[in-house]
Structure formats: C-alpha cells, structure tokens
Z-matrix of the N, CA and C atoms (Angstrom, degrees):
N
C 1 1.444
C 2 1.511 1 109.76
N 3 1.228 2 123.76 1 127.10
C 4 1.438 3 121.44 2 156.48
C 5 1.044 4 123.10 3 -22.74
N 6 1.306 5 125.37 4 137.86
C 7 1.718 6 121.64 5 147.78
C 8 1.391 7 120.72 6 -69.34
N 9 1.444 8 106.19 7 136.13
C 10 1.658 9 90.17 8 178.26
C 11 1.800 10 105.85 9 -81.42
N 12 1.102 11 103.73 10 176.64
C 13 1.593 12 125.07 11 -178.93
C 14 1.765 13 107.94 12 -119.40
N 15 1.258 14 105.85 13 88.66
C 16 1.445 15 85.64 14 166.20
C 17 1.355 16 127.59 15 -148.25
N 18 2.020 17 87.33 16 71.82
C 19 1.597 18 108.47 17 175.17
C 20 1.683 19 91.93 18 -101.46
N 21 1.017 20 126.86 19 15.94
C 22 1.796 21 115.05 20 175.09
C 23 1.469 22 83.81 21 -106.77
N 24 1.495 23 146.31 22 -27.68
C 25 1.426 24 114.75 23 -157.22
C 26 1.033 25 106.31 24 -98.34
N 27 1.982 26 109.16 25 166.02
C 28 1.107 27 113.93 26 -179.33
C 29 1.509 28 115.88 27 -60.94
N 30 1.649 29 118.56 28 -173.93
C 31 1.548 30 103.86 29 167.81
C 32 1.336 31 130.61 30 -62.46
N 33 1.404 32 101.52 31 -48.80
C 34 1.805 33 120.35 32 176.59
C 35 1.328 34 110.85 33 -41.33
N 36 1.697 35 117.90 34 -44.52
C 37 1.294 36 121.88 35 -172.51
C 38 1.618 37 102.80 36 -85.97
N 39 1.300 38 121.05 37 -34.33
C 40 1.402 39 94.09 38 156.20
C 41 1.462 40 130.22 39 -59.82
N 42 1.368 41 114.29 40 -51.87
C 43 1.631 42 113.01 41 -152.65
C 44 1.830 43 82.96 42 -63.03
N 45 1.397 44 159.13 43 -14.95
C 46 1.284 45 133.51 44 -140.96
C 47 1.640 46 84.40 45 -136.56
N 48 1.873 47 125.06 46 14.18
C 49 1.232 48 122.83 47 179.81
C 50 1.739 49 85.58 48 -55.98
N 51 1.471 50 135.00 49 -92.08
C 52 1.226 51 162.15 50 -108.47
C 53 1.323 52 103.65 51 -94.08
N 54 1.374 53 126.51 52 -18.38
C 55 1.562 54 137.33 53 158.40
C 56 1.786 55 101.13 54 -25.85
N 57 1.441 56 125.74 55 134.90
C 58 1.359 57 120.63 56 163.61
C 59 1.387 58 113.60 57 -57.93
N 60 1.462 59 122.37 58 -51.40
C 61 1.469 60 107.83 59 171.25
C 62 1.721 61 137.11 60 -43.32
N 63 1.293 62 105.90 61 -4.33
C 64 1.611 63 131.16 62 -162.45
C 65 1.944 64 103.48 63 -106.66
N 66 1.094 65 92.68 64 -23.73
C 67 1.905 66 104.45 65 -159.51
C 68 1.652 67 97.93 66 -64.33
N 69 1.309 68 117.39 67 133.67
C 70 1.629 69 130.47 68 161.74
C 71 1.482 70 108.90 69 -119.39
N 72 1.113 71 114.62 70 31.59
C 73 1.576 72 124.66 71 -174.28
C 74 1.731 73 107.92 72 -95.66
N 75 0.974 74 134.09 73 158.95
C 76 1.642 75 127.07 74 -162.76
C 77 1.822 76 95.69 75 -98.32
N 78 0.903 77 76.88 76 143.05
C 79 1.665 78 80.82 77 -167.19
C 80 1.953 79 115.84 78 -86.98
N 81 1.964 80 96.26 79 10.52
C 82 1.678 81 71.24 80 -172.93
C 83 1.043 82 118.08 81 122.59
N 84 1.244 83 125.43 82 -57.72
C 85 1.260 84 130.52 83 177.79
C 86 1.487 85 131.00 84 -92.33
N 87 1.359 86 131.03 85 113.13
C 88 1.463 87 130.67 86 153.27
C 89 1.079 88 115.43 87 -6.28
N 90 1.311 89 120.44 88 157.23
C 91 1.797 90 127.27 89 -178.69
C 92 1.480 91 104.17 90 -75.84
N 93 1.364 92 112.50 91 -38.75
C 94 1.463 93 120.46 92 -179.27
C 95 1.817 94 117.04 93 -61.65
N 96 1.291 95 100.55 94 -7.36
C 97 1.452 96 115.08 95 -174.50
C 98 1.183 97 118.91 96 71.30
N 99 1.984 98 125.92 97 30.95
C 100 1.142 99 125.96 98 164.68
C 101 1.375 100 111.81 99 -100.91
N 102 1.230 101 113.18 100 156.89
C 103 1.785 102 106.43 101 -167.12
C 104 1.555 103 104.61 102 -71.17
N 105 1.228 104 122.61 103 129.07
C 106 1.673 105 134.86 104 173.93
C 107 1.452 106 98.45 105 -33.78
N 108 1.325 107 130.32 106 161.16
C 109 1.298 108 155.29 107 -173.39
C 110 1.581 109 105.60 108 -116.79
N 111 1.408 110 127.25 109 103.37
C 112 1.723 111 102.48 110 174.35
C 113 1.038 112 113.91 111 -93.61
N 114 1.319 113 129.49 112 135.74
C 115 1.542 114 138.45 113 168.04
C 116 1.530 115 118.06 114 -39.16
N 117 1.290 116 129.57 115 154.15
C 118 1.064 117 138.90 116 167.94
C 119 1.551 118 107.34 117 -53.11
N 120 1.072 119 121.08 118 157.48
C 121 1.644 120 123.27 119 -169.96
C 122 1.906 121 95.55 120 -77.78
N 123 1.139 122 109.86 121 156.83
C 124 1.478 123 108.29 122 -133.37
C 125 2.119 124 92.53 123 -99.27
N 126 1.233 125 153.83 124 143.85
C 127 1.086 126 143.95 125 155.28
C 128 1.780 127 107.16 126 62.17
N 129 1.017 128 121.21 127 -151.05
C 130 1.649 129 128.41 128 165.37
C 131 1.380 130 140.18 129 -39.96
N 132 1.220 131 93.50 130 -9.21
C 133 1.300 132 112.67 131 -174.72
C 134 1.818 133 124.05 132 -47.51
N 135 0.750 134 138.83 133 67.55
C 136 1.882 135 137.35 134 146.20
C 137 0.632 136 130.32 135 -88.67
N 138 1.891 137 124.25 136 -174.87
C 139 1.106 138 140.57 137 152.07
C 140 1.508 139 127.67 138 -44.20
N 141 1.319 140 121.47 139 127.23
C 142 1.328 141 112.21 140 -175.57
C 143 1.740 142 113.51 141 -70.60
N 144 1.377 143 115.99 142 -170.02
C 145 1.705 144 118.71 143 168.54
C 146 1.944 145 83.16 144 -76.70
N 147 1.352 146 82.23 145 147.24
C 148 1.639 147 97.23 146 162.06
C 149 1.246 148 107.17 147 124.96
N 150 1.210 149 130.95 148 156.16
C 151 1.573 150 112.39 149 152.84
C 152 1.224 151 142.97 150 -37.14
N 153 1.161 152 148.95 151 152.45
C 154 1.485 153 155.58 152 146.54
C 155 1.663 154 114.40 153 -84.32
N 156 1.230 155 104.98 154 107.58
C 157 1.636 156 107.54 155 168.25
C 158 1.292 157 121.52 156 -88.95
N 159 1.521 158 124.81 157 106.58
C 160 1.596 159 137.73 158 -175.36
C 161 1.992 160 104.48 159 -84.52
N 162 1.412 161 113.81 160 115.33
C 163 1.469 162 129.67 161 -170.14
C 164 1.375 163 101.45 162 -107.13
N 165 1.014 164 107.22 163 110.99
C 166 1.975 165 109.22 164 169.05
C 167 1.550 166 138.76 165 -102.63
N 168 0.950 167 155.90 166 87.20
C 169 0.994 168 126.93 167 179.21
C 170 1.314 169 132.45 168 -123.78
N 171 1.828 170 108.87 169 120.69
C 172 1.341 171 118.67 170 -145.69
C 173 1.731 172 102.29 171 -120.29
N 174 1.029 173 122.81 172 -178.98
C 175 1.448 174 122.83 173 -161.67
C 176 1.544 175 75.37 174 -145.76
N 177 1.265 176 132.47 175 -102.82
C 178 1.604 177 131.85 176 -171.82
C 179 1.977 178 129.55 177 -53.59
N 180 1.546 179 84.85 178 8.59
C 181 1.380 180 72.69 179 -171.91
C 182 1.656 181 111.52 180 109.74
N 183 1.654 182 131.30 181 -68.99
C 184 1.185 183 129.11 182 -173.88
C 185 1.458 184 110.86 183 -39.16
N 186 1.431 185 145.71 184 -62.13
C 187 1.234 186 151.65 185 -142.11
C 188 2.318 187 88.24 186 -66.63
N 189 1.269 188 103.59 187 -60.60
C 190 1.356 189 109.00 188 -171.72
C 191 1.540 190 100.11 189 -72.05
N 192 1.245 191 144.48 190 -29.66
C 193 1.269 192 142.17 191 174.33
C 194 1.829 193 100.59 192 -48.23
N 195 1.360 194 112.45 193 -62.78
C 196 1.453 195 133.08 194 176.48
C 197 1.464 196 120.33 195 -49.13
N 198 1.559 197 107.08 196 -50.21
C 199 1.544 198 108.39 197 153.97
C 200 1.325 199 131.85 198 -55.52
N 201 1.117 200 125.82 199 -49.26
C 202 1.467 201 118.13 200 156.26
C 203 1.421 202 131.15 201 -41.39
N 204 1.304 203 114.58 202 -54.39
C 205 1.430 204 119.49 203 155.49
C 206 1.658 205 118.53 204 -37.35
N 207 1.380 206 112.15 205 -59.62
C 208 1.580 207 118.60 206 -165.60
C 209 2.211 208 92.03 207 -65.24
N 210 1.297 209 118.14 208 -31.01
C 211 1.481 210 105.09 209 -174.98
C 212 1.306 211 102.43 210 -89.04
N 213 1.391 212 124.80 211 -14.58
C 214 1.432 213 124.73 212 173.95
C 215 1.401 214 109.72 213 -61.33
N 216 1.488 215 108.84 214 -54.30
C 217 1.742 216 127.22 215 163.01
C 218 1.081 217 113.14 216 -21.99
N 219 1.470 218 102.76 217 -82.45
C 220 1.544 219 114.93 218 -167.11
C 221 1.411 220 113.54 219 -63.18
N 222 2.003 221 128.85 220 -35.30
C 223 1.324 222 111.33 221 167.65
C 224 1.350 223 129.49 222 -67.18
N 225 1.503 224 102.99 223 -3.10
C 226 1.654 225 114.70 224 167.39
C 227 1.351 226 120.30 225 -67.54
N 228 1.497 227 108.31 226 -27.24
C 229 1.907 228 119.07 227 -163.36
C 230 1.697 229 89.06 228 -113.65
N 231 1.673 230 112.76 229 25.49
C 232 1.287 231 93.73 230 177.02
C 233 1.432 232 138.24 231 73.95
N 234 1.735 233 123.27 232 -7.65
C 235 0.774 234 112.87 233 153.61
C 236 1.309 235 139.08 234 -99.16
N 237 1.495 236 117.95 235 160.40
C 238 1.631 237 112.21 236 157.18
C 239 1.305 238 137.40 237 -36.98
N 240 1.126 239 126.85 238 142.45
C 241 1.339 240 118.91 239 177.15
C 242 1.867 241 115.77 240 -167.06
N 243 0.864 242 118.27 241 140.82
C 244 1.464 243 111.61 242 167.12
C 245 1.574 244 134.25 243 -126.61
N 246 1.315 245 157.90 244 -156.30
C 247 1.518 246 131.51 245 -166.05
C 248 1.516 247 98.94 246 -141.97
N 249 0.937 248 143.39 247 160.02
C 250 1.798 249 118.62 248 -179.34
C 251 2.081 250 73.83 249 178.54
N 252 1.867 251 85.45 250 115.61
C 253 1.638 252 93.19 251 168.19
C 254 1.587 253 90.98 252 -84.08
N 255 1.863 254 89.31 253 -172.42
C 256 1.647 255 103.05 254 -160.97
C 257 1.674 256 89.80 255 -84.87
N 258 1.193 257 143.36 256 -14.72
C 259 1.476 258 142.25 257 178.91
C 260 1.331 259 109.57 258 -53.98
N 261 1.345 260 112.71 259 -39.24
C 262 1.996 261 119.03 260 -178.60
C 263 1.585 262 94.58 261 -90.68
N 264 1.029 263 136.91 262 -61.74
C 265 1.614 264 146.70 263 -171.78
C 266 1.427 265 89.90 264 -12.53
N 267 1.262 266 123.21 265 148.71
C 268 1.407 267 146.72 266 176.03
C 269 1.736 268 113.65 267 -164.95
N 270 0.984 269 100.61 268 129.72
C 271 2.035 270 105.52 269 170.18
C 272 1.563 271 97.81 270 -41.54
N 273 1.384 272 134.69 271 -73.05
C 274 1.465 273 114.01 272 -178.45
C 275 1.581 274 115.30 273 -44.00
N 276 1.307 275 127.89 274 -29.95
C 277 1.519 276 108.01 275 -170.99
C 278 1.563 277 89.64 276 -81.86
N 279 1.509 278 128.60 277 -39.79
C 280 1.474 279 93.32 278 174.09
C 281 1.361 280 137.51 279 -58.67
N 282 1.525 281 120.56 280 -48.31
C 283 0.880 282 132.62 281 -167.07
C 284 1.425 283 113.50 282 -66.39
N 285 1.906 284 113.19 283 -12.02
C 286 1.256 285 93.95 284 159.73
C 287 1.479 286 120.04 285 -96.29
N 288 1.543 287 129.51 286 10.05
C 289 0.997 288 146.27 287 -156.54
C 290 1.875 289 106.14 288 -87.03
N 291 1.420 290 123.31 289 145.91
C 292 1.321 291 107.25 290 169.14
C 293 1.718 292 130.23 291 -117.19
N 294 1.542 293 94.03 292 -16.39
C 295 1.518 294 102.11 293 154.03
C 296 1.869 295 108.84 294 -150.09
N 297 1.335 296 111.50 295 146.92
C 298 1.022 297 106.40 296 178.63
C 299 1.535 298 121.03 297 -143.70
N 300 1.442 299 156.82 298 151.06
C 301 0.906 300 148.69 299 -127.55
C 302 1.484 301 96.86 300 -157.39
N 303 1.371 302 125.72 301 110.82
C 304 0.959 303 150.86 302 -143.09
C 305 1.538 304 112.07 303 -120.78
N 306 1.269 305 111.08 304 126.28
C 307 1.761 306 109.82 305 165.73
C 308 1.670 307 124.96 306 -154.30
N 309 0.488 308 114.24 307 125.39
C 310 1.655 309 136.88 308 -122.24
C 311 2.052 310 113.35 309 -126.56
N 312 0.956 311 114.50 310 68.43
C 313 1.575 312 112.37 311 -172.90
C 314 1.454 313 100.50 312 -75.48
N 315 1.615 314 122.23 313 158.19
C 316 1.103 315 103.41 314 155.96
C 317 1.724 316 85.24 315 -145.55
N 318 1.629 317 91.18 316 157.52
C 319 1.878 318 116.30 317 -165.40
C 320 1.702 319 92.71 318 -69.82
N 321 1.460 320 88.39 319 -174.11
C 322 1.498 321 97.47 320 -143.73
C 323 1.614 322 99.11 321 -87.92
N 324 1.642 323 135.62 322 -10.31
C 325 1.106 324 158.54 323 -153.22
C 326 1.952 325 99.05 324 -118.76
N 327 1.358 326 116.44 325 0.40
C 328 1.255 327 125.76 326 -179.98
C 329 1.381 328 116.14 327 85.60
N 330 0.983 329 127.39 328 -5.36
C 331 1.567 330 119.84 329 -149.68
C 332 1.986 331 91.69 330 -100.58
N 333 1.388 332 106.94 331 -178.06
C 334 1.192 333 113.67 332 -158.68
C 335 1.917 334 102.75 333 -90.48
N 336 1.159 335 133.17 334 110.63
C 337 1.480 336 105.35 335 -179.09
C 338 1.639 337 125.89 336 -32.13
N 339 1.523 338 91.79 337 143.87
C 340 1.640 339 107.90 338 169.10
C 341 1.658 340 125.73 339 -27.11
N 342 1.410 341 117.18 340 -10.08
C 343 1.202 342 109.20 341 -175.34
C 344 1.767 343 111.71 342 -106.39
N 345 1.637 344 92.15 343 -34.00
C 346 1.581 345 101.54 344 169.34
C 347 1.397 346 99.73 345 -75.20
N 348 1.515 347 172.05 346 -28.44
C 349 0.914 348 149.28 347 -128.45
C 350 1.415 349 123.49 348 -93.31
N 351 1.116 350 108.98 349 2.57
C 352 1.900 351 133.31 350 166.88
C 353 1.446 352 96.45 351 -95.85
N 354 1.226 353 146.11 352 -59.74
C 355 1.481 354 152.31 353 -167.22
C 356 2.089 355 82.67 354 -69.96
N 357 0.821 356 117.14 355 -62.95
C 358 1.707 357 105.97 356 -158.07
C 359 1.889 358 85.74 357 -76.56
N 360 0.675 359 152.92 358 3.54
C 361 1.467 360 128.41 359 170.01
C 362 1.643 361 104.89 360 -115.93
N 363 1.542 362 128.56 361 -10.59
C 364 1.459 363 115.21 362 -157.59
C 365 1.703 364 77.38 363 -116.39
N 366 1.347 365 118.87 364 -62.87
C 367 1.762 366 141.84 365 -148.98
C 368 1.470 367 96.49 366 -64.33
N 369 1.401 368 119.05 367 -54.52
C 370 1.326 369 109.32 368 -161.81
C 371 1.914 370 111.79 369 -110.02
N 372 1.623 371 106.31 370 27.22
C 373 1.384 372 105.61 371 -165.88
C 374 1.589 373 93.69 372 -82.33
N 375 1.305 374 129.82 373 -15.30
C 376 1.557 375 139.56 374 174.72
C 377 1.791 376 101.86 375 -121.18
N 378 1.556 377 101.59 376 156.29
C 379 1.603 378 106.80 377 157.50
C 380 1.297 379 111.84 378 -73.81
N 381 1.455 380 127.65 379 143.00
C 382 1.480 381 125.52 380 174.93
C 383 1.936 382 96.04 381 -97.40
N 384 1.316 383 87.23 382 -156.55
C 385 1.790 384 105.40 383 -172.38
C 386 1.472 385 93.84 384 -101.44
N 387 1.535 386 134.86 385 71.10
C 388 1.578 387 123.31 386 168.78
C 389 1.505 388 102.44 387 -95.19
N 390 1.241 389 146.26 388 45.29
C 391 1.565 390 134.32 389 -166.82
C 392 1.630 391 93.11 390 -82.08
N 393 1.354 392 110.56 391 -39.70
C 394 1.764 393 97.59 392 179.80
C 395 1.927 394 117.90 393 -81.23
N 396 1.151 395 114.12 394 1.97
C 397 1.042 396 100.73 395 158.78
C 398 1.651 397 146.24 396 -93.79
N 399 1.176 398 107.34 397 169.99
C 400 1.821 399 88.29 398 -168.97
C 401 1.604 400 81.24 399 -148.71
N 402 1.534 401 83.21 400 145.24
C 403 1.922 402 92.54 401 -173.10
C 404 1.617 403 116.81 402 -159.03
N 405 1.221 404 131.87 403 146.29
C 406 1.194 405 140.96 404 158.70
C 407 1.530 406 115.70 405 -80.60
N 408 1.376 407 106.41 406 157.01
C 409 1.691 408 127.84 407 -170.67
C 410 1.506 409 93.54 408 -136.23
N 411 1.537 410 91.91 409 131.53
C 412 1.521 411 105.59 410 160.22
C 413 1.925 412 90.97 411 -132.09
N 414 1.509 413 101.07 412 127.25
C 415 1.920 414 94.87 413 -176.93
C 416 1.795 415 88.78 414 -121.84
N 417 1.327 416 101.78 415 125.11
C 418 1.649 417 117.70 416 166.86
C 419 1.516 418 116.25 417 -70.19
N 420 1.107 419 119.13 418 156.66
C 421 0.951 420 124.83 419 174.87
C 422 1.496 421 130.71 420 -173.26
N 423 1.410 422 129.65 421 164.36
C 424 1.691 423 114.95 422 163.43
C 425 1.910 424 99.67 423 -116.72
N 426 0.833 425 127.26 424 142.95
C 427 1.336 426 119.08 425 145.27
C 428 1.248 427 133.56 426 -82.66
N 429 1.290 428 120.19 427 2.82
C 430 1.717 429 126.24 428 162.09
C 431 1.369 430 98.75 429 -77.54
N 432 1.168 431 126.21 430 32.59
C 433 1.862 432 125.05 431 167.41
C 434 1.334 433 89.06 432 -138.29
N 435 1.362 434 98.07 433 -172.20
C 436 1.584 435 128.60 434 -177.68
C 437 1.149 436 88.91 435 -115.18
N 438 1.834 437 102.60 436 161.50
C 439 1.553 438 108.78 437 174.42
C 440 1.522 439 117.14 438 67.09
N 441 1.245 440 121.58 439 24.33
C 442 1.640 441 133.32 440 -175.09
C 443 1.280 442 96.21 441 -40.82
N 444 1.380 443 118.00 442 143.48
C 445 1.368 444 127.54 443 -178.26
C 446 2.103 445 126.84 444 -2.02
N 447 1.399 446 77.87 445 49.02
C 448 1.686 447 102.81 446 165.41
C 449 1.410 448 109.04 447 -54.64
N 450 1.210 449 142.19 448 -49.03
C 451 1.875 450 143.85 449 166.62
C 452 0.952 451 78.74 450 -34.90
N 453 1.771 452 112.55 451 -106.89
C 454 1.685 453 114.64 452 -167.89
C 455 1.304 454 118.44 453 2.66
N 456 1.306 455 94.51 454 -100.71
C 457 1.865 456 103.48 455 -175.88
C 458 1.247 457 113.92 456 -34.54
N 459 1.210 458 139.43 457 -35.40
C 460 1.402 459 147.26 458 165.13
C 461 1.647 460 118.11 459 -26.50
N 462 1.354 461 80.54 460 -87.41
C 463 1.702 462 102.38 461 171.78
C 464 1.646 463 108.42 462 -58.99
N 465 0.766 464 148.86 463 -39.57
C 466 1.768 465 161.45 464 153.73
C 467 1.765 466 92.97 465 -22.73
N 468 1.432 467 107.97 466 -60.46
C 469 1.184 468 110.91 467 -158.26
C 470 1.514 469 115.39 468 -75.02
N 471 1.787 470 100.48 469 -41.98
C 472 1.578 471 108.50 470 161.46
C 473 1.405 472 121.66 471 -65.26
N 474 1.253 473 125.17 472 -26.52
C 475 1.230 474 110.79 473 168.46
C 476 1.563 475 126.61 474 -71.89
N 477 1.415 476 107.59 475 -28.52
C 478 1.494 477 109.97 476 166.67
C 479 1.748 478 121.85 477 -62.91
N 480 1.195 479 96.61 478 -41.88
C 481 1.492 480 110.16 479 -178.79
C 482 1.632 481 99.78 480 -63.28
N 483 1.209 482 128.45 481 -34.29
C 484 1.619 483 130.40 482 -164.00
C 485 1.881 484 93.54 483 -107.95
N 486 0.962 485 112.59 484 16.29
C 487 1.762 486 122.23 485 152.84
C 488 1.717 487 123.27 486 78.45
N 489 1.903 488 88.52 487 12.97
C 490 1.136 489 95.89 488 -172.64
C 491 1.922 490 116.21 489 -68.07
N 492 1.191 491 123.90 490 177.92
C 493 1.388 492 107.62 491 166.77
C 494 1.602 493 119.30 492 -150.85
N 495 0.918 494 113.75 493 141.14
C 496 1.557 495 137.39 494 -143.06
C 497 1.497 496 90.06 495 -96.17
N 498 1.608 497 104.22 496 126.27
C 499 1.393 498 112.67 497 161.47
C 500 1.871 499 147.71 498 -63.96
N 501 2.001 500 80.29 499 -25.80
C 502 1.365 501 101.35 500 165.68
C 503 1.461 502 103.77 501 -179.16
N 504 1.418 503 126.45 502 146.35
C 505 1.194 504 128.12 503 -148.93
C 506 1.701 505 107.69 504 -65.99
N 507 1.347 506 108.21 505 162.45
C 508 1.547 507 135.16 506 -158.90
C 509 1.940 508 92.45 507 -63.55
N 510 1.263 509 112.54 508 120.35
C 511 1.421 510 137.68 509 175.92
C 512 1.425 511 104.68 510 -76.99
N 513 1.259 512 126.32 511 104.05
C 514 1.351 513 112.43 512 148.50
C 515 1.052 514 132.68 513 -136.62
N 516 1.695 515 106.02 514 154.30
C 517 1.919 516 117.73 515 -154.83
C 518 1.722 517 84.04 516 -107.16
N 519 1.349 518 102.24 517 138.25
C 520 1.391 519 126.03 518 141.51
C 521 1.676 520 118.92 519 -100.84
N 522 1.224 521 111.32 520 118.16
C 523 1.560 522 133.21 521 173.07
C 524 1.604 523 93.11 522 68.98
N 525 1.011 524 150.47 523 51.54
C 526 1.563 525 147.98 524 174.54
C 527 1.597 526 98.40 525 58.21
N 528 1.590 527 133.21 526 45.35
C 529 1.269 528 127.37 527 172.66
C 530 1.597 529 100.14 528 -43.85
N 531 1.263 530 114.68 529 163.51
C 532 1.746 531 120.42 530 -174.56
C 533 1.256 532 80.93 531 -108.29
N 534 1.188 533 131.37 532 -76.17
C 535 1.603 534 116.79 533 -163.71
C 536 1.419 535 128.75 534 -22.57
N 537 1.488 536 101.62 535 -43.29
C 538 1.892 537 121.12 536 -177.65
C 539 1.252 538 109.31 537 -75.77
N 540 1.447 539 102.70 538 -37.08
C 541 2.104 540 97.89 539 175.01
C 542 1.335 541 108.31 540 -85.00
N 543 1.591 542 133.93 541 -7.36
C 544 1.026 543 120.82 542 168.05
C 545 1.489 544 125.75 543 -87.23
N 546 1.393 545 114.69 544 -29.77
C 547 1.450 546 143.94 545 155.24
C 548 2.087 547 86.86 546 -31.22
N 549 1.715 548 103.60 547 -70.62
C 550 1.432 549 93.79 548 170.46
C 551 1.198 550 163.38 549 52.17
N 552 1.711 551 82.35 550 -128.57
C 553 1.447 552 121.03 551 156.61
C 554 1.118 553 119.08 552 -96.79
N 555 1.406 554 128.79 553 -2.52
C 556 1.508 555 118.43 554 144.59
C 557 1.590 556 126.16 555 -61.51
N 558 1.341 557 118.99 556 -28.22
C 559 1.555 558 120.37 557 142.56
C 560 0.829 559 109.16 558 -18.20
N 561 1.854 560 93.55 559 -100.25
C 562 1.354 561 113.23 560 -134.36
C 563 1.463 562 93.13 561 -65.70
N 564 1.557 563 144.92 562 -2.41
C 565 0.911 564 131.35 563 -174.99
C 566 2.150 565 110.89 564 -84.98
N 567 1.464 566 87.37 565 -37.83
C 568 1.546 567 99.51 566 162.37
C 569 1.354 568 127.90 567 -46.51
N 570 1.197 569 117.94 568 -51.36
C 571 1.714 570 152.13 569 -173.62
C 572 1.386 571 97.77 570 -67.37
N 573 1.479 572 139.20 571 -38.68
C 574 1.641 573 127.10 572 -148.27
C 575 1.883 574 72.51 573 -137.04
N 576 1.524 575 146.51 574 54.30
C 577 1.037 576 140.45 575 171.57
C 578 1.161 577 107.87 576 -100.18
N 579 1.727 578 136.47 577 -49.68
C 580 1.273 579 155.33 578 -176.81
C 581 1.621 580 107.11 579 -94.69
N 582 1.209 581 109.14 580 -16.18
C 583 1.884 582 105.29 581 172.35
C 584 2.116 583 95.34 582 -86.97
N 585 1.189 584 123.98 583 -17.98
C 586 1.276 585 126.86 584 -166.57
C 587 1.422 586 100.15 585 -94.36
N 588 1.394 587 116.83 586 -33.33
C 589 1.328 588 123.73 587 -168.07
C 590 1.551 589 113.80 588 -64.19
C-alpha cells in the first residue's frame, strides 16, 4: 500500500484523513467475497531481542481477553512482553516502542471503543515518526453492522502513513471467528519461533 503524504494537506483534511468514512485501504476481502488468507510472515522475519508491547482496545472485554492470551503465548516461547490498553497508549510510548502487537475492536456504530477514543482523536489525528517500528494487527469486528472493523483499518492506515511496518497483513475476526484468531496465533507463534529457538 502506498504511504500517504500528508505534509501538503490542510489540518482539517488531515485530522479527518483516518476517519473510517475516509479509508481507500482494501478491506480484506477477496473479490469472491471470502476473507483474504495472510501468508505466513515472509523469509526471516521475527520478533526482535527486546520486549514486545501487546495494545488493546476493547469495549466488552474480548480485545483484552485475547491480549492476555497473546502474552501468555509469548511468555510461553520465552519472550518478554507487557499489556498496555489504548487508555495509557500515547505517541511517546510508541515511538519509543520497537515492535508491537496490536488488537483493535471496534463498537457496533464503527467508532473506536471507549478506551481508545482519546488515542483515535488526539494520537492518530497526524502521522507520528513510527519508521522503526514493526507490528501486527488483529482488527475486531461483527459484520452484522456497518463499518466492520473500521478502528482496525483505521489505525492500520495511520500506522502506515506514520512509517510503521507490518509483519503480515491486518487480521480480521468477525464475531470471534476461530479460524481468524487461530490464523493469530499462528503468527505470533511464527514471529517469536527463532527468538525462542
């Protein structure tokens, strides 16, 4: 996907770039209308030495239910890791961050849960400086709404625009599908294989 550019726009047209109604980003799905398949993370690709910071932000509970699991994971394969909902999240904790693993619900009206909603209106109204980070997406969702995991894609999109780079393309579950959360932790299990080794 392109990076966007948006040192020519005005402010307005920035702060309302990352809005779901705004997104030209592919949403995921096959032409056939089955959800895309993402490849295994491609050659060498892992987790670096260091910690992994897991970011959630859940409205019912599922998104942080899932995070626990994914640090349960990773202290299983030996690595570090810590849990940080989107309420603490701040551009300095990313920007000092070097990979981070992301999961992302969004309510049933599209909007970002109640806890991200300071981080999605202050954090992502500009691109920051993420070029050294590298991160996974898990984006929640139902498709008996509109706006299916619009958060997700959101942040997906700001993080590209702010130079971050994605280990393997943006995961998303409709209604807690098992296949998609297993897809997962088949990642992150990929990703922390040679840091475990």
């Amino acid at each position: 996907m392109a990076r966007i550019d948006a040192s020519n726009r005005n402010s307005a047209e920035t702060m309302d770039m990352f809005q779901p109604a705004r997104l030209q980003e592919p949403t995921g799905e096959a032409a056939n209308g089955d959800v895309a398949q993402p490849p295994e993370p491609l050659g060498d690709v892992r987790f670096a030495p260091g910690p992994v910071l897991i970011a959630c932000a859940s409205q019912t509970g599922v998104a942080e239910d899932l995070a626990a699991a994914t640090h349960e994971q990773l202290r299983a394969a030996g690595i570090a890791s810590r849990v940080m909902d989107f309420e603490a999240l701040d551009r300095p904790t990313l920007e000092a961050a070097r990979q981070v693993l992301f999961l992302a619900s969004t309510t049933y009206d599209g909007d970002p849960p109640d806890m991200a909603e300071t981080f999605s209106r202050e954090a992502m109204a500009q691109p920051a400086s993420l070029a050294h980070l590298h991160y996974g997406l898990l984006a929640l969702g139902d498709r008996g709404y509109g706006d299916f995991c619009a958060f997700g894609r959101a942040l997906d999109v700001w993080l590209r625009a702010s130079g971050a780079q994605p280990w393997f393309p943006r995961i998303e579950v409709d209604d807690e599908d098992a296949a998609a959360l297993e897809r997962w932790h088949a990642q992150v299990a990929a990703l922390a294989a040679a840091v475990a080794a």
